[in-house]
C-alpha positions in Angstrom: 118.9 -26.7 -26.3 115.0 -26.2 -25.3 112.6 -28.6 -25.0 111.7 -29.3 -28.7 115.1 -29.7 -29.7 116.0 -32.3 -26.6 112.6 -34.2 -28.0 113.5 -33.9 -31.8 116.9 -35.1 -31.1 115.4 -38.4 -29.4 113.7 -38.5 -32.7 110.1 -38.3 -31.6 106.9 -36.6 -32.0 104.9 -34.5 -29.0 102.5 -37.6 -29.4 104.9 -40.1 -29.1 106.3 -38.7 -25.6 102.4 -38.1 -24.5 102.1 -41.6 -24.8 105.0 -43.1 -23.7 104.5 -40.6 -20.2 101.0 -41.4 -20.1 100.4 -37.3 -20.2 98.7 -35.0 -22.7 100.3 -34.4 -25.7 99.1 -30.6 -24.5 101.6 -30.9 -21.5 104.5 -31.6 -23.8 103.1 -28.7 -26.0 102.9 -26.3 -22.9 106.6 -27.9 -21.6 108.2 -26.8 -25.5 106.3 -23.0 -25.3 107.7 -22.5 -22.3 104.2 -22.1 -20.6 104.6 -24.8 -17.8 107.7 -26.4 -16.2 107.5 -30.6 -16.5 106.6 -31.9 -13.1 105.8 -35.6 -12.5 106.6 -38.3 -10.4 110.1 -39.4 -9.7 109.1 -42.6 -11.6 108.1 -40.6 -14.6 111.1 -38.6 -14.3 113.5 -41.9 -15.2 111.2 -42.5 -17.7 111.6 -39.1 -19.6 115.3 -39.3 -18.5 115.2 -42.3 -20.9 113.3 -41.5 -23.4 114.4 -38.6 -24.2 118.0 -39.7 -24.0 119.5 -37.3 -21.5 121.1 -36.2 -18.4 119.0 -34.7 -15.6 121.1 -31.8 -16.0 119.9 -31.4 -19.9 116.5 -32.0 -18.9 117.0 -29.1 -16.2 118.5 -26.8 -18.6 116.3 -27.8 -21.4 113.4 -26.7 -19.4 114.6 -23.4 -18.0 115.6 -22.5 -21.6 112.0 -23.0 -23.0 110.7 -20.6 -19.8 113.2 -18.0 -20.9 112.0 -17.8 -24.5 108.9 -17.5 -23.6 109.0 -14.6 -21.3 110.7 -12.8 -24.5 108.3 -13.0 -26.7 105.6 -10.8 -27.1 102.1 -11.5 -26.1 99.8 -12.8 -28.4 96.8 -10.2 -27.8 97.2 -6.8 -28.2 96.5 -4.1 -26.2 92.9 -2.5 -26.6 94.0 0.8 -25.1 97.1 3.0 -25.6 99.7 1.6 -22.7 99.1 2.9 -19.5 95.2 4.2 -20.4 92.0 3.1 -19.5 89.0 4.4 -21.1 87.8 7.0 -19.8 85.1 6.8 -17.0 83.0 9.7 -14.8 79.7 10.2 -13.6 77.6 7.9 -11.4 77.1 4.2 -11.8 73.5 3.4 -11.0 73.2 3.0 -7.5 74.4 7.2 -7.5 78.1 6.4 -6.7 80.6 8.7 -8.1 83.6 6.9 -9.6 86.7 8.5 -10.1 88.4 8.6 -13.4 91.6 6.6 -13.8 94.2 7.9 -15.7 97.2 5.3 -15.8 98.4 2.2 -14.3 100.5 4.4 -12.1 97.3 5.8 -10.7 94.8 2.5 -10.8 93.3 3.0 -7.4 89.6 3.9 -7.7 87.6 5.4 -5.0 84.3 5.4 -4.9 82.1 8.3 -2.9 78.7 8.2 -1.5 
């Protein structure tokens, strides 16, 4: 069970537990996408405990659920480059510096001669 399914099962909306926690209804969001962990007081925390009709061990597990999903989904922006590329670079910037080209992540460091 993740976060939206320990607030569904309390049988309320993001907006309802916003209010009810005195938060953002985009800090319940972030909590369900897994973006940001809930932290609050220990006076909120009964409160949540409460409303949301659970254990603190639900809550726990609830939470770290949501962070898991999220790291397995896919980013939302794609790459603009093939992976491990740059675009290419060589020459002098203005000031007559020669930059080095950078081939791959492997091999990010850039020097820079005078």
């Amino acid at each position: 069970m993740d976060m939206q399914v320990l607030r569904e099962r309390a049988g309320l909306s993001r907006a309802e537990v916003a209010f009810r926690l005195a938060i953002s209804e985009t800090s319940v969001r972030n909590w369900e996408a897994g973006r940001t962990e809930p932290t609050m007081t220990p006076k909120k925390y009964w409160d949540a405990l409460r409303l949301l009709k659970c254990t603190p061990e639900e809550l726990a597990q609830a939470s770290e659920k949501s962070i898991n999903q999220r790291h397995k989904r896919k980013p939302g922006r794609p790459r603009r480059f093939p992976e491990n590329q740059f675009p290419p670079t060589s020459g002098t910037n203005e000031s007559g510096t020669s930059i080095t080209q950078v081939n791959s992540v492997e091999d990010s460091t850039v020097s820079f001669n005078r």
